[in-house]
C-alpha positions in Angstrom: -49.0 -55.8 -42.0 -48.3 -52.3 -43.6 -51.0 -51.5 -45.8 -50.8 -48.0 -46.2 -47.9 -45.1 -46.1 -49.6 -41.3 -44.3 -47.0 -38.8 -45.3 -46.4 -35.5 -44.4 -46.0 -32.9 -47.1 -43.6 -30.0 -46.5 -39.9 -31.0 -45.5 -41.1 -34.5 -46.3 -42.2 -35.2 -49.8 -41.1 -31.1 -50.6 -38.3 -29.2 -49.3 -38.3 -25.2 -49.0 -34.9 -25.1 -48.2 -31.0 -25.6 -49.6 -28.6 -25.8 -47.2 -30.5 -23.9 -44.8 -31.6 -21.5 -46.5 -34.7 -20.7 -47.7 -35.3 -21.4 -51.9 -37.9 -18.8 -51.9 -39.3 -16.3 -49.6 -43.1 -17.1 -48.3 -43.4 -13.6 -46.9 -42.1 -11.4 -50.2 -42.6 -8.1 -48.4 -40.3 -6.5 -46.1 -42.5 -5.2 -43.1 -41.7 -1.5 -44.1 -43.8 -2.0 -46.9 -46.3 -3.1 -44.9 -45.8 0.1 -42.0 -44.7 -2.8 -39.1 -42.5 -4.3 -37.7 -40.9 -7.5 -38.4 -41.5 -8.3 -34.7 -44.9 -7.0 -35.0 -46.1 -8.7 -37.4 -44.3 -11.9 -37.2 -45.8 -12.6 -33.8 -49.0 -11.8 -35.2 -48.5 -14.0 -38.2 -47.9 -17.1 -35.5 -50.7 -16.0 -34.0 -52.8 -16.9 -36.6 -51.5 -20.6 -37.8 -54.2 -22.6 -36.0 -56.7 -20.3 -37.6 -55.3 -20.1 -41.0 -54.5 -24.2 -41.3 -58.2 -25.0 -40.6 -59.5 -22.5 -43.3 -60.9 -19.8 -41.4 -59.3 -17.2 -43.6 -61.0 -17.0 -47.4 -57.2 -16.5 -48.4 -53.4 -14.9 -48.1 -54.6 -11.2 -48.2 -57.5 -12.0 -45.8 -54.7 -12.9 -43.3 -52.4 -9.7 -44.2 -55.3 -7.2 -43.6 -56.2 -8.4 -39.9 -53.0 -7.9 -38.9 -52.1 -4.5 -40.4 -56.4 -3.5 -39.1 -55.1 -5.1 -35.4 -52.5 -2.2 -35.6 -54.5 0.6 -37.0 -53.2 0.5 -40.8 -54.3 -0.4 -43.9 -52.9 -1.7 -47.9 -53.9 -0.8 -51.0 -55.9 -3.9 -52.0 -53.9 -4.0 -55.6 -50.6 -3.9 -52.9 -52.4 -6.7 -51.5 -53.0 -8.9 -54.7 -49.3 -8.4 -55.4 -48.1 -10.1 -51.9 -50.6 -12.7 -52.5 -49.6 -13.6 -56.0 -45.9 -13.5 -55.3 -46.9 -15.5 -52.0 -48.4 -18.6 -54.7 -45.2 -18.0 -56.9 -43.0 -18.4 -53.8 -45.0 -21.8 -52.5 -44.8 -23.3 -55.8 -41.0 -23.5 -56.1 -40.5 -26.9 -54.1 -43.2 -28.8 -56.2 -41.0 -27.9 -59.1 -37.7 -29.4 -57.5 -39.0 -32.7 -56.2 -36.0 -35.2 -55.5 -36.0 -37.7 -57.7 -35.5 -40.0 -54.6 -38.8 -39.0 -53.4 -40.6 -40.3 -57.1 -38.2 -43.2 -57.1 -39.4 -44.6 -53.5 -43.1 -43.7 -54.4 -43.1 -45.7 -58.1 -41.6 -48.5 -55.2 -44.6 -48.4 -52.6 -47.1 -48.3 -55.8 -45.8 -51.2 -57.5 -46.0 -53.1 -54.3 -49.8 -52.2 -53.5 -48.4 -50.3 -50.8 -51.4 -47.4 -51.1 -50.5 -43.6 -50.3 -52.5 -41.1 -48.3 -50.8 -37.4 -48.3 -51.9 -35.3 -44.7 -51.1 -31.6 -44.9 -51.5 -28.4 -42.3 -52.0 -25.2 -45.1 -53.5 -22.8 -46.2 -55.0 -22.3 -50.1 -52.2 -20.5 -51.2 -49.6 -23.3 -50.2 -50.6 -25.8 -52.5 -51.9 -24.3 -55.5 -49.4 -26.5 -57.0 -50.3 -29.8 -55.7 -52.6 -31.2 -58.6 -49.8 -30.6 -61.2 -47.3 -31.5 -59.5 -45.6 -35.0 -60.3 -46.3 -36.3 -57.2 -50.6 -36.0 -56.9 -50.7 -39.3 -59.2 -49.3 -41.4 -56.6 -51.6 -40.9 -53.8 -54.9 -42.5 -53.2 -56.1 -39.8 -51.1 -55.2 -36.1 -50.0 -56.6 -34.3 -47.3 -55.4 -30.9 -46.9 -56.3 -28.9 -43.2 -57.8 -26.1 -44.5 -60.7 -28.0 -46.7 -61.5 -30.2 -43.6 -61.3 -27.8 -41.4 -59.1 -29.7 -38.8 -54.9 -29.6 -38.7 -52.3 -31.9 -36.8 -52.2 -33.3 -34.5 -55.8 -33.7 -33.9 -56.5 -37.2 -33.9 -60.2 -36.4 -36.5 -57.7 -35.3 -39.2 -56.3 -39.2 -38.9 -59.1 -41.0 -38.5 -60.8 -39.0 -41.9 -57.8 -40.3 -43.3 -58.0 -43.7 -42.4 -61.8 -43.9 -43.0 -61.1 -42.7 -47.1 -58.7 -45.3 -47.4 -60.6 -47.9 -45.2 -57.6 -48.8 -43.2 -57.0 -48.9 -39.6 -54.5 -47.2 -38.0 -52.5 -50.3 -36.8 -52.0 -51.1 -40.7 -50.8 -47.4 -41.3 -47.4 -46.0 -41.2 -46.9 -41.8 -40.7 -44.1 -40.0 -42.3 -43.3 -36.7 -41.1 -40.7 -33.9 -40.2 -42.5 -33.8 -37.1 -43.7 -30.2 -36.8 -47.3 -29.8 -35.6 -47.1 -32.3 -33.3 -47.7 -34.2 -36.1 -46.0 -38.1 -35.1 -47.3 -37.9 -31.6 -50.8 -37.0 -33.4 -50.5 -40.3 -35.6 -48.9 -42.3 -32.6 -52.3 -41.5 -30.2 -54.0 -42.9 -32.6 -52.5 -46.1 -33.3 -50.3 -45.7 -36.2 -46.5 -46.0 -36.4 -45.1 -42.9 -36.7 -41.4 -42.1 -38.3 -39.4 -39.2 -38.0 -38.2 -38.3 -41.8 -35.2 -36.3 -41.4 -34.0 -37.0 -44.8 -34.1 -32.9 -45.3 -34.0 -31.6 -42.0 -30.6 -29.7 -40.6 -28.7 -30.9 -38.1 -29.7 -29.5 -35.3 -33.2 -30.8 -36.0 -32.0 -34.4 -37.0 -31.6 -35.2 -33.2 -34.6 -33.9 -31.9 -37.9 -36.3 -31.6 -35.6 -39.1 -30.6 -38.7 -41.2 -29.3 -39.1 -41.8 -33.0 -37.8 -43.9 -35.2 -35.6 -42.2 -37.5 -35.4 -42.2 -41.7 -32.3 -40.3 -42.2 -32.3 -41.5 -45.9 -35.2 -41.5 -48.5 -34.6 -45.3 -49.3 -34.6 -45.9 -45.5 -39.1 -46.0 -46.0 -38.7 -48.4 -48.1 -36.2 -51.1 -46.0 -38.3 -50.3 -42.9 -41.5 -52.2 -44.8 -39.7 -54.6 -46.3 -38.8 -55.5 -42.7 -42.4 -55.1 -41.7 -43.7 -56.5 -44.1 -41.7 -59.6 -44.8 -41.1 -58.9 -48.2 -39.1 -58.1 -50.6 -39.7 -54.2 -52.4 
């Protein structure tokens, strides 16, 4: 029996994109501001993820100024608190344009005991947001990579997970875009894992395919009922 729903956050309960493009830019600069190149620095910016999900950077401008020190430059630190503050700005933007579907299936788990456990990779910066956003009242728990110090798809960030809800992972269902590795992370573990497409494009829609796929919001919700035996 389903017990409890692991979701994903970005591209899964929040979108950053409309039609493909993206609503607001993450990285405000343009790399002449910075004195490098877009190449440059956005091979140095990849990098970095492992490093800046688990929290090893204090915060945004920490990040900038190792990679403009790796290539002999430096930013005005007021420069600096600009980026990052337009940075937060920029990140907040899909908290503020939740789809309604998204509230409507999680008022649906809730009143069915269904209990709710959010499981993000991100920095500080990225979800600044999160506790007034409408959707922190749903969830039991949220564990965020960077205050843990572990991302996806390790399987300690699932197990943390499962231990603060006191579940096990056979009574768990994950929800995710899939990036990080993140439903072959919840699969080693034990959990189901399904492949929310719901706001992916096309060209990402069919990729995964050893994983179930939710191609609608609503679709969650059938899927337990089926599980489940019952009716939601």
């Amino acid at each position: 029996m389903i017990k409890a729903v692991f979701f994903d956050l970005f591209e899964t309960l929040i979108t950053e994109f409309q039609d493909g493009v993206r609503i607001a830019n993450h990285n405000s600069f343009s790399s002449d501001r910075l004195g490098i190149s877009a190449d440059d620095f956005n091979k140095a910016w990849l990098e970095r993820t492992e490093k800046r999900m688990i929290g090893n950077y204090a915060d945004y401008p920490s990040v900038l100024r190792e990679i403009l020190e790796q290539h002999g430059l430096q930013l005005d630190d007021e420069l600096l608190k600009i980026f990052h503050l337009e940075r937060i700005v920029a990140k907040a933007v899909p908290f503020e344009q939740i789809d309604p579907e998204i509230i409507n299936m999680l008022n649906k788990l809730r009143w069915n005991n269904i209990r709710l456990c959010l499981i993000s990779n991100c920095a500080v910066e990225e979800v600044m947001s999160w506790k007034s956003s409408q959707l922190e009242p749903y969830f039991d728990e949220f564990i965020f990579s960077y205050e843990v110090g572990i991302a996806k798809p390790n399987p300690n960030i699932y197990q943390l997970a499962c231990d603060r809800m006191q579940v096990q992972p056979s009574e768990v269902i994950f929800i995710g875009d899939g990036g990080s590795s993140e439903l072959e992370g919840a699969r080693a573990v034990g959990m189901q894992a399904l492949h929310a497409v719901w706001f992916l494009p096309e060209h990402r829609k069919n990729q995964l395919n050893e994983f179930a796929k939710l191609y609608k919001i609503e679709d969650l919700i059938y899927f337990i009922q089926k599980e489940n035996k019952v009716s939601i």
